[in-house]
DSSP file (Angstrom, degrees, kcal/mol; ACC not computed):
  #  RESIDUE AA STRUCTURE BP1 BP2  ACC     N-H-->O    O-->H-N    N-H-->O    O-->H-N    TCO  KAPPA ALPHA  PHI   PSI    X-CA   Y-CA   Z-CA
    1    1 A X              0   0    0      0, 0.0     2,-0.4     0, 0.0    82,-0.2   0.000 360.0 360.0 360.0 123.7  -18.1   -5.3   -5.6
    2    2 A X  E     -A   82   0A   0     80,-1.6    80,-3.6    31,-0.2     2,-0.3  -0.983 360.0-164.6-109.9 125.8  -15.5   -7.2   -4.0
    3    3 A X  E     -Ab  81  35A   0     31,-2.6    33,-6.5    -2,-0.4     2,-0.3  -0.931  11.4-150.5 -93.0 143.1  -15.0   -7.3   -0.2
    4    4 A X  E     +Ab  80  36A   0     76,-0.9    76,-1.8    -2,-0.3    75,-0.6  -0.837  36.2 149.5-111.8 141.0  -11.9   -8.5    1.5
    5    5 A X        -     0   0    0     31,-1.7     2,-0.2    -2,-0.3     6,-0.0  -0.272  26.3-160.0-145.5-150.9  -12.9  -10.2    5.3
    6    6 A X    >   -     0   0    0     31,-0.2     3,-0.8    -2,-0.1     7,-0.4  -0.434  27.8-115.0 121.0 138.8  -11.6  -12.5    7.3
    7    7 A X  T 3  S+     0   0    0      1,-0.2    30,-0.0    -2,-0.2    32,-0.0   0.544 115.2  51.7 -58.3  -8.7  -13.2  -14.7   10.3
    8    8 A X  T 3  S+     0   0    0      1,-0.1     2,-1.8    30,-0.0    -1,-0.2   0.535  81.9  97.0-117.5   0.4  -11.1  -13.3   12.8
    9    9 A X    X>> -     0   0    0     -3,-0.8     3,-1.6     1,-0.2     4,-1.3  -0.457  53.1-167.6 -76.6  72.8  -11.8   -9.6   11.9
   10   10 A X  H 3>5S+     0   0    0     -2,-1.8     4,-3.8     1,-0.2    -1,-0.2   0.895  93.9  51.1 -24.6 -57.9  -14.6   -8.6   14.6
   11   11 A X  H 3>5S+     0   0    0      1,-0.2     4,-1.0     2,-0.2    -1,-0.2   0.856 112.9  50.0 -64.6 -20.4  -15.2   -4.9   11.9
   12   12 A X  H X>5S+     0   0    0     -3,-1.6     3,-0.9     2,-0.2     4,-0.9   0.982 108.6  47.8 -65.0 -75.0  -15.5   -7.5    8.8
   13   13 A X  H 3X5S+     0   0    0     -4,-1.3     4,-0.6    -7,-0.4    -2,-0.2   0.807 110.7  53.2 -51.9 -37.9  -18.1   -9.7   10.5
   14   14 A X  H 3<<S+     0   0    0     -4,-3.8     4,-0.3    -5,-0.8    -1,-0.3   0.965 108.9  47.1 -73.4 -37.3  -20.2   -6.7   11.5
   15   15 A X  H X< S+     0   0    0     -4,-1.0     3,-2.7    -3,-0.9    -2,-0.2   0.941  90.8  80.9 -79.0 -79.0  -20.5   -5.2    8.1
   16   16 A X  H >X>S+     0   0    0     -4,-0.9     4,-2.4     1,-0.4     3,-1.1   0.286  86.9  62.4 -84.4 -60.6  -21.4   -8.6    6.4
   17   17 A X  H 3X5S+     0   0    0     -4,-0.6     4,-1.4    -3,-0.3    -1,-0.4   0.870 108.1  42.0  -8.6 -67.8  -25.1   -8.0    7.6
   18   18 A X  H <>5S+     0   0    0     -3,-2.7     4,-1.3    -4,-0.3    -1,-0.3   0.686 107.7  54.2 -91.1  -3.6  -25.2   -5.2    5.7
   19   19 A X  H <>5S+     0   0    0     -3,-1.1     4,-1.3     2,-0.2    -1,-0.3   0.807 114.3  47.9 -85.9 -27.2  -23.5   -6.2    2.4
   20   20 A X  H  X5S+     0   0    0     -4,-2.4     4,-1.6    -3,-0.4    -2,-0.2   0.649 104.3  51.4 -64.8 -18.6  -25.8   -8.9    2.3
   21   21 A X  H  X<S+     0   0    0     -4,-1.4     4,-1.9    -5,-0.5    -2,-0.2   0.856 119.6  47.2 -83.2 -30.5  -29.0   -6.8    3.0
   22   22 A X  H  X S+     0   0    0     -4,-1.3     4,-3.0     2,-0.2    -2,-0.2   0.872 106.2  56.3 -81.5 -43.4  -27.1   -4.7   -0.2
   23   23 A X  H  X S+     0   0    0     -4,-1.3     4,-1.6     2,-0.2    -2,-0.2   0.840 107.3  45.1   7.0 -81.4  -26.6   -7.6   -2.1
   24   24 A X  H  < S+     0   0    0     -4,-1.6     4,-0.3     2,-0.2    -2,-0.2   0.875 114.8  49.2 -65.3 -55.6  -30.2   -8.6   -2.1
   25   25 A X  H >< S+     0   0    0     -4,-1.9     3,-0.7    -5,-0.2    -2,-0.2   0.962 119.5  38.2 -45.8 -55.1  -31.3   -4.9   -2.9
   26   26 A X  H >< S+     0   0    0     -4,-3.0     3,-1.8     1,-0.3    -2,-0.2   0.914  85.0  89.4 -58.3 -53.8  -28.7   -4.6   -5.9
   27   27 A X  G >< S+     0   0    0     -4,-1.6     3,-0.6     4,-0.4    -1,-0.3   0.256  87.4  55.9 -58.4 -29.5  -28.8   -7.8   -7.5
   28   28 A X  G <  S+     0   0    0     -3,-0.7    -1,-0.4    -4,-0.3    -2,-0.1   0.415 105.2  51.5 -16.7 -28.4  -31.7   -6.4   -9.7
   29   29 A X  G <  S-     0   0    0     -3,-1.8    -2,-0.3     2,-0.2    -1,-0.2   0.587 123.8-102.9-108.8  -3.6  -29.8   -3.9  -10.8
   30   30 A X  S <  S+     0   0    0     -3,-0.6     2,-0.6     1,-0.2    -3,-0.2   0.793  74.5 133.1  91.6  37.4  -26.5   -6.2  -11.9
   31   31 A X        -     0   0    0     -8,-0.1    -4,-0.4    -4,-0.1     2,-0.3  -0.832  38.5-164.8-118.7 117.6  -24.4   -5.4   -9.0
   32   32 A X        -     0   0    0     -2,-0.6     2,-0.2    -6,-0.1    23,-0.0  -0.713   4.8-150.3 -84.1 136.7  -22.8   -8.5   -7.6
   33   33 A X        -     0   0    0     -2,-0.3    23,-0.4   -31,-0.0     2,-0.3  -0.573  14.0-179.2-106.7-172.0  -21.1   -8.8   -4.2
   34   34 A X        -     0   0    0     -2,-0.2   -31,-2.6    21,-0.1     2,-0.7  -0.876  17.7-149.4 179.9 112.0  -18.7  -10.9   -3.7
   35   35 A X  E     -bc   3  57A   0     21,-3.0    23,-2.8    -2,-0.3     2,-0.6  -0.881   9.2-159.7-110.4 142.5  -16.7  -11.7   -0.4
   36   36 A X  E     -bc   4  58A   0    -33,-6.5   -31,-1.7    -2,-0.7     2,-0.3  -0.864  25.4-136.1-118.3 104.4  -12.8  -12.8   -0.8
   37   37 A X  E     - c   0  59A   0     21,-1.8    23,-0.9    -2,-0.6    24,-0.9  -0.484  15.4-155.5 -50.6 121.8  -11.7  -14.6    2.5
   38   38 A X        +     0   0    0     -2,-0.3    -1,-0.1    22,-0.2     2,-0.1  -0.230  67.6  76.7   7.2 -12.6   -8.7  -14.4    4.5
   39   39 A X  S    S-     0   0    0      1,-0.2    21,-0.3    -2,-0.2     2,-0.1  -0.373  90.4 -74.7-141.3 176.5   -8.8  -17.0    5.8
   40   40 A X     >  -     0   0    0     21,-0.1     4,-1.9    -2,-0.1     5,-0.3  -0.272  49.1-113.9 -78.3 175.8   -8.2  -20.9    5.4
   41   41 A X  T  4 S+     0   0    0      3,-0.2     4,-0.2     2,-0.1    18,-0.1   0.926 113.4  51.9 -52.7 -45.9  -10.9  -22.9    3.3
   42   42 A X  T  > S+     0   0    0      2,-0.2     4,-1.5     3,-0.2     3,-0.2   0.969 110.5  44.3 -72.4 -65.9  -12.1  -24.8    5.9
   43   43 A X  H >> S+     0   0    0      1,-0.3     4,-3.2     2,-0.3     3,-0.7   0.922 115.2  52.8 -80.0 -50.3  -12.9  -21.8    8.4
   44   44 A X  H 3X S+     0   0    0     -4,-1.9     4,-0.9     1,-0.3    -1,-0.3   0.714 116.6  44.1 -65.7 -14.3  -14.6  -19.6    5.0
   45   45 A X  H 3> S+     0   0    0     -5,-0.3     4,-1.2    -3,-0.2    -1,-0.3   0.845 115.6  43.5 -86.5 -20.0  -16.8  -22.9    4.4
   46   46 A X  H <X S+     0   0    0     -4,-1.5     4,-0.5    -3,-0.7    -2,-0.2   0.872 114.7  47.0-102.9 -38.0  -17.6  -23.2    7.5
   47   47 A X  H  < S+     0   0    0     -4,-3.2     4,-0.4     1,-0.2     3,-0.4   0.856 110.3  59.6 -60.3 -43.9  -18.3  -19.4    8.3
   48   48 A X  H  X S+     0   0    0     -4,-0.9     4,-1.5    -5,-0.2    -1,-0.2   0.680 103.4  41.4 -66.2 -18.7  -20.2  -19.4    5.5
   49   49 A X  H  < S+     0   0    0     -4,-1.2    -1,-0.2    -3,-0.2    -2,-0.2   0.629 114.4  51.0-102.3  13.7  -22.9  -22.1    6.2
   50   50 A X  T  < S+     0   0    0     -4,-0.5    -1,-0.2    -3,-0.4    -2,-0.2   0.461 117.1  41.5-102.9 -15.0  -23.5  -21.2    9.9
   51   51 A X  T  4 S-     0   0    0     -4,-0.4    -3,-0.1    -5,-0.2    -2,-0.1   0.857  90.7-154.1-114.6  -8.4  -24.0  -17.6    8.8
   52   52 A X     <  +     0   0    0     -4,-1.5    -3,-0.1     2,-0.1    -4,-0.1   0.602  22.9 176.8  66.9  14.8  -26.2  -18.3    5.5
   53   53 A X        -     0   0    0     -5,-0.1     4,-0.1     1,-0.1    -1,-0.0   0.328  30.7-141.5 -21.3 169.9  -25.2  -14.9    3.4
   54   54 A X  S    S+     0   0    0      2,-0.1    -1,-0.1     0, 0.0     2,-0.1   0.384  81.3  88.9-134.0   2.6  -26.6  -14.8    0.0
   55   55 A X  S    S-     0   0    0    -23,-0.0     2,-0.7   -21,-0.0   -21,-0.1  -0.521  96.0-100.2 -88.6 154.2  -23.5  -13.3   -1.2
   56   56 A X        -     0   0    0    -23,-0.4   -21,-3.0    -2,-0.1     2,-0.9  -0.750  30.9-157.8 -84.5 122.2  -20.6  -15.9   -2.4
   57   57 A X  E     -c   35   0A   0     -2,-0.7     2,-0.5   -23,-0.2   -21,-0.2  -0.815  20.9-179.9 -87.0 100.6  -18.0  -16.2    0.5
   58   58 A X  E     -c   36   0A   0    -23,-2.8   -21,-1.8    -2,-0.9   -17,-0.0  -0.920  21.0-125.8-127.4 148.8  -14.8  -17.5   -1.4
   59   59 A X  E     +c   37   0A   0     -2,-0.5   -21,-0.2   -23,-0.2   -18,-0.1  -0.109  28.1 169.7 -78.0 159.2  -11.3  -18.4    0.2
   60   60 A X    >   -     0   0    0    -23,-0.9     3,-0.8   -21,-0.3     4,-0.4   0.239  29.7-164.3-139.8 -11.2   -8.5  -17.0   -0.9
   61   61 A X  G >   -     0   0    0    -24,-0.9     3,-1.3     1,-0.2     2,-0.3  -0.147  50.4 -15.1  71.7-155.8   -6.3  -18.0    1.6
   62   62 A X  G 3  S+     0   0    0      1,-0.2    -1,-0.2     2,-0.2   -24,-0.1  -0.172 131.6  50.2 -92.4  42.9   -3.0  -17.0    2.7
   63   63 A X  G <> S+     0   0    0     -3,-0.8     4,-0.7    -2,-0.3    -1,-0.2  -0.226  79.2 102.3-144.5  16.7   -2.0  -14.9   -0.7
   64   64 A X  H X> S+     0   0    0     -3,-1.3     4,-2.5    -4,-0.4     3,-0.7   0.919  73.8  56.1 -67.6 -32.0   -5.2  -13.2   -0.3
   65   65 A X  H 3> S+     0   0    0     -4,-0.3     4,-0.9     1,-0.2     5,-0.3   0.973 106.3  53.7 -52.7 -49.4   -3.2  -10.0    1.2
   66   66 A X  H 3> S+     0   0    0      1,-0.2     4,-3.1     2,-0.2    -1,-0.2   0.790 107.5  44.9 -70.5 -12.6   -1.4  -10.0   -1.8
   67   67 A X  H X< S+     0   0    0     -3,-0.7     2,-2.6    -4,-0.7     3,-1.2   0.816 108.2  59.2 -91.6 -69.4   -4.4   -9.9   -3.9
   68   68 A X  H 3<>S+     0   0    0     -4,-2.5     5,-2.5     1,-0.3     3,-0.5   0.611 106.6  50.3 -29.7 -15.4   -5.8   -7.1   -1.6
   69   69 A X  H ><5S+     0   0    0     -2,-2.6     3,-2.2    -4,-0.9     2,-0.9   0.828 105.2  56.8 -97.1 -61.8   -2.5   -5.1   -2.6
   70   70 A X  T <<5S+     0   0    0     -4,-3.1    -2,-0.2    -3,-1.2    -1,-0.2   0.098 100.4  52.5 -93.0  58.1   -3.1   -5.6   -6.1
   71   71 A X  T 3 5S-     0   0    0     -2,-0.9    -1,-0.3    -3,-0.5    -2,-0.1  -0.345 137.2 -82.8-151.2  26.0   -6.5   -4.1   -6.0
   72   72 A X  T < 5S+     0   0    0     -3,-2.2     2,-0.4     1,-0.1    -3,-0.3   0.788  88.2 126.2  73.4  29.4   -4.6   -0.6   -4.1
   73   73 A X    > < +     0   0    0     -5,-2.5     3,-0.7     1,-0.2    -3,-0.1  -0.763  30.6 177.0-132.3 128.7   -4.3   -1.6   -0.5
   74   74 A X  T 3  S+     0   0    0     -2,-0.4    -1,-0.2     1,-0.3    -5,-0.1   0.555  81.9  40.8 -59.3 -48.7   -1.0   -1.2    0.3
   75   75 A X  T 3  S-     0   0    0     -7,-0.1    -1,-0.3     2,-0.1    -6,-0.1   0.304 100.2-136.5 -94.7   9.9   -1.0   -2.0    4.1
   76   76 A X    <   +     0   0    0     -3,-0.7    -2,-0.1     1,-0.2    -8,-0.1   0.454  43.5 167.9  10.8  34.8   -3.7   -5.1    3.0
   77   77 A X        -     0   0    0      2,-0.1     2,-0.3     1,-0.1    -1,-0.2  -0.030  27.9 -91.9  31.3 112.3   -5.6   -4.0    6.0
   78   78 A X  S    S+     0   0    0     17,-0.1     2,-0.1   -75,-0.0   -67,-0.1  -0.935  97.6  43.7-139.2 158.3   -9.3   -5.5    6.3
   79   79 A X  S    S+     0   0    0    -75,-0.6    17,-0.9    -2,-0.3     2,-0.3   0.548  74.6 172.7 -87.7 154.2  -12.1   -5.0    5.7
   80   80 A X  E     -A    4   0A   0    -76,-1.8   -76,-0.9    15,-0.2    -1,-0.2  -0.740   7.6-173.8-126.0 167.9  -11.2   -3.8    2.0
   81   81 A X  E     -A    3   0A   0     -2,-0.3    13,-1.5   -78,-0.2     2,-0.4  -0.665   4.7-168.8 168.0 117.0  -13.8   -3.2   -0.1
   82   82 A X  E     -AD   2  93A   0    -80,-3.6   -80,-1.6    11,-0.2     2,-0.9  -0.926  12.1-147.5-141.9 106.6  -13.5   -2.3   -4.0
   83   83 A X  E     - D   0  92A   0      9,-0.8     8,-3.0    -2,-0.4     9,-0.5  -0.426  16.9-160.3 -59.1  89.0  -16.2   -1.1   -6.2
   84   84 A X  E     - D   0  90A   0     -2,-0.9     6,-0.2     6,-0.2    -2,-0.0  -0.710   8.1-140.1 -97.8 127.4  -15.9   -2.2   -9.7
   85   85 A X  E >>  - D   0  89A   0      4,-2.1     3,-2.9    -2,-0.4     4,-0.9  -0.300  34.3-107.9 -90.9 176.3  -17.6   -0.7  -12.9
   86   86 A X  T 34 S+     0   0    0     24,-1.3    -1,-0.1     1,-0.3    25,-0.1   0.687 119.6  61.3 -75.9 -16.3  -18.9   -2.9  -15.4
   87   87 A X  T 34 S-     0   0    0     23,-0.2    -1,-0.3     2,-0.1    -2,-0.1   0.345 117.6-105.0 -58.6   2.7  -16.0   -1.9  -17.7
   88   88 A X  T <4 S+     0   0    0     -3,-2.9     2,-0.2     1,-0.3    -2,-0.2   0.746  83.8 125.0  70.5  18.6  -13.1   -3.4  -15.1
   89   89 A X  E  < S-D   85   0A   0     -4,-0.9    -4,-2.1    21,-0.1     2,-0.7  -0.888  70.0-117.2 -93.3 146.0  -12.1    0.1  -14.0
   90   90 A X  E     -D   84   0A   0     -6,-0.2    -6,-0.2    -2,-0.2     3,-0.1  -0.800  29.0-171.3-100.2 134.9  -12.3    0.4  -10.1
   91   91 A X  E     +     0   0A   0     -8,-3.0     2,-0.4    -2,-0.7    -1,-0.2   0.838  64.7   2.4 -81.7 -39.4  -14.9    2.9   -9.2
   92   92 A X  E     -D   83   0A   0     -9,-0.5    -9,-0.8     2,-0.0     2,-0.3  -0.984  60.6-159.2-152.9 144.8  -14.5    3.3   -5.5
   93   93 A X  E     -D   82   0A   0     -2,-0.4     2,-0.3   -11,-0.2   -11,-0.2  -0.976  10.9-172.8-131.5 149.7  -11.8    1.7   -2.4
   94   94 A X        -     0   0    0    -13,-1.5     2,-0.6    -2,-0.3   -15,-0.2  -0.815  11.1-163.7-173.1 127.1  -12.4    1.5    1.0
   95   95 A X        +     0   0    0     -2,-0.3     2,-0.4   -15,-0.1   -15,-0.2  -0.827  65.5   0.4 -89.8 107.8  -10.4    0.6    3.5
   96   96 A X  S    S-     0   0    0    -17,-0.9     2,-0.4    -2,-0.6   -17,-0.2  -0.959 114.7  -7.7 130.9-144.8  -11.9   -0.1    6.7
   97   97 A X  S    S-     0   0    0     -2,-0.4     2,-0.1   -19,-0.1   -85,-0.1  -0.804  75.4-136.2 -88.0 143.7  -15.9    0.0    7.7
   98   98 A X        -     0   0    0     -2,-0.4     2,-0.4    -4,-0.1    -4,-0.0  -0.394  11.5-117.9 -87.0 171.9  -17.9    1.4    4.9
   99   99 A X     >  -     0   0    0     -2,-0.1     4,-2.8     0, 0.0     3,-0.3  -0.951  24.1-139.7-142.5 109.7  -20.3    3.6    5.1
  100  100 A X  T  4 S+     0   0    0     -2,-0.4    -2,-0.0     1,-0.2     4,-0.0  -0.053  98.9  50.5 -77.2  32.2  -23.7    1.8    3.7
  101  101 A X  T  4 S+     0   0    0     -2,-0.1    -1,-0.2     2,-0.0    -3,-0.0   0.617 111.0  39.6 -94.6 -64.7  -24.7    4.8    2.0
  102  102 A X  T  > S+     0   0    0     -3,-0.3     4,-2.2     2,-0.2     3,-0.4   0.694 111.8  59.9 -73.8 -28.8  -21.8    5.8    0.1
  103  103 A X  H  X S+     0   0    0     -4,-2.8     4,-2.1     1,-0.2     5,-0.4   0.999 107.8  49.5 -58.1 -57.4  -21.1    2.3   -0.7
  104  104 A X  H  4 S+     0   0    0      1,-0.3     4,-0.4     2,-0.2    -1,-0.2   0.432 107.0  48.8 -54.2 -22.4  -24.6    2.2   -2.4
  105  105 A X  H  > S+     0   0    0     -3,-0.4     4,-2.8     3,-0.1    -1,-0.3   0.840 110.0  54.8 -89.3 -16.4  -24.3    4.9   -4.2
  106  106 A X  H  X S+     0   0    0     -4,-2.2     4,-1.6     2,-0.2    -2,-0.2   0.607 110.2  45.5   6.5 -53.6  -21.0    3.7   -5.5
  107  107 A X  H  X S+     0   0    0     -4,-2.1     4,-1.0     2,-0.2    -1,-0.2   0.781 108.2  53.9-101.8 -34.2  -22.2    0.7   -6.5
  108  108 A X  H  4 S+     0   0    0     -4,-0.4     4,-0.4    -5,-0.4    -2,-0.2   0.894 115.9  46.2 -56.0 -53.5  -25.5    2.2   -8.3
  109  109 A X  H >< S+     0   0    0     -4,-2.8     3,-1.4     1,-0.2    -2,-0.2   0.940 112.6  47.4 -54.3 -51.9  -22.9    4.4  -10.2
  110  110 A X  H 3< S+     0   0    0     -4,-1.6   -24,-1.3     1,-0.2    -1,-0.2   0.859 109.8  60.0 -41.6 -42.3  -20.3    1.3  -11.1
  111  111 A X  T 3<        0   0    0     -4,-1.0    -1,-0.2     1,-0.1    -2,-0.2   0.610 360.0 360.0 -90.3   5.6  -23.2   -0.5  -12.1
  112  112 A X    <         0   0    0     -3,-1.4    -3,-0.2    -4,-0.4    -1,-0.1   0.584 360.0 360.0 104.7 360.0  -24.6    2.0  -15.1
């Protein structure tokens, strides 16, 4: 599961909670999360050790919209968030705040 954030995205920063609390549930089950920053380097290291996730926070920097675009959103928009099954086919996109439910089973489905 890949989520697309940024530090300056207030609806990003609220979810994170729960993608780690999902994270820690799955990760028994093979489902890796996986957050792709927004952001510079500096601000996604730095967000990341104040906020102590168990998920990996990695930058992507300023051509991270473009990767959000080639994973289908178009307006690169955040939060993104893009379910992938263990074959590389994407199971599930969602643009905007997720819904921890549907993400979860999503991700139980992706994962076999």
């Amino acid at each position: 599961m890949l989520n697309f954030w940024a530090t300056w995205c207030p609806p990003c920063v609220e979810e994170m909670p729960e993608l780690d609390a999902l994270s820690r549930e799955l990760a028994p089950k093979g489902v890796q999360v996986i957050g792709i920053g927004i952001d510079s380097t500096a601000k996604i290291q730095q967000f990341a050790q104040k906020s102590g996730f168990s998920y990996p926070l990695l930058p992507a920097g300023a051509g991270g919209a473009e990767l959000t675009r080639a994973f289908g959103n178009a307006s690169a928009a955040l939060p993104y968030t893009v379910v992938i099954g263990r074959d590389g086919r994407i199971r599930e996109r969602i643009l905007g705040r997720f819904k921890l439910e549907s993400l979860r089973k999503a991700a139980l489905s992706a994962a076999g």
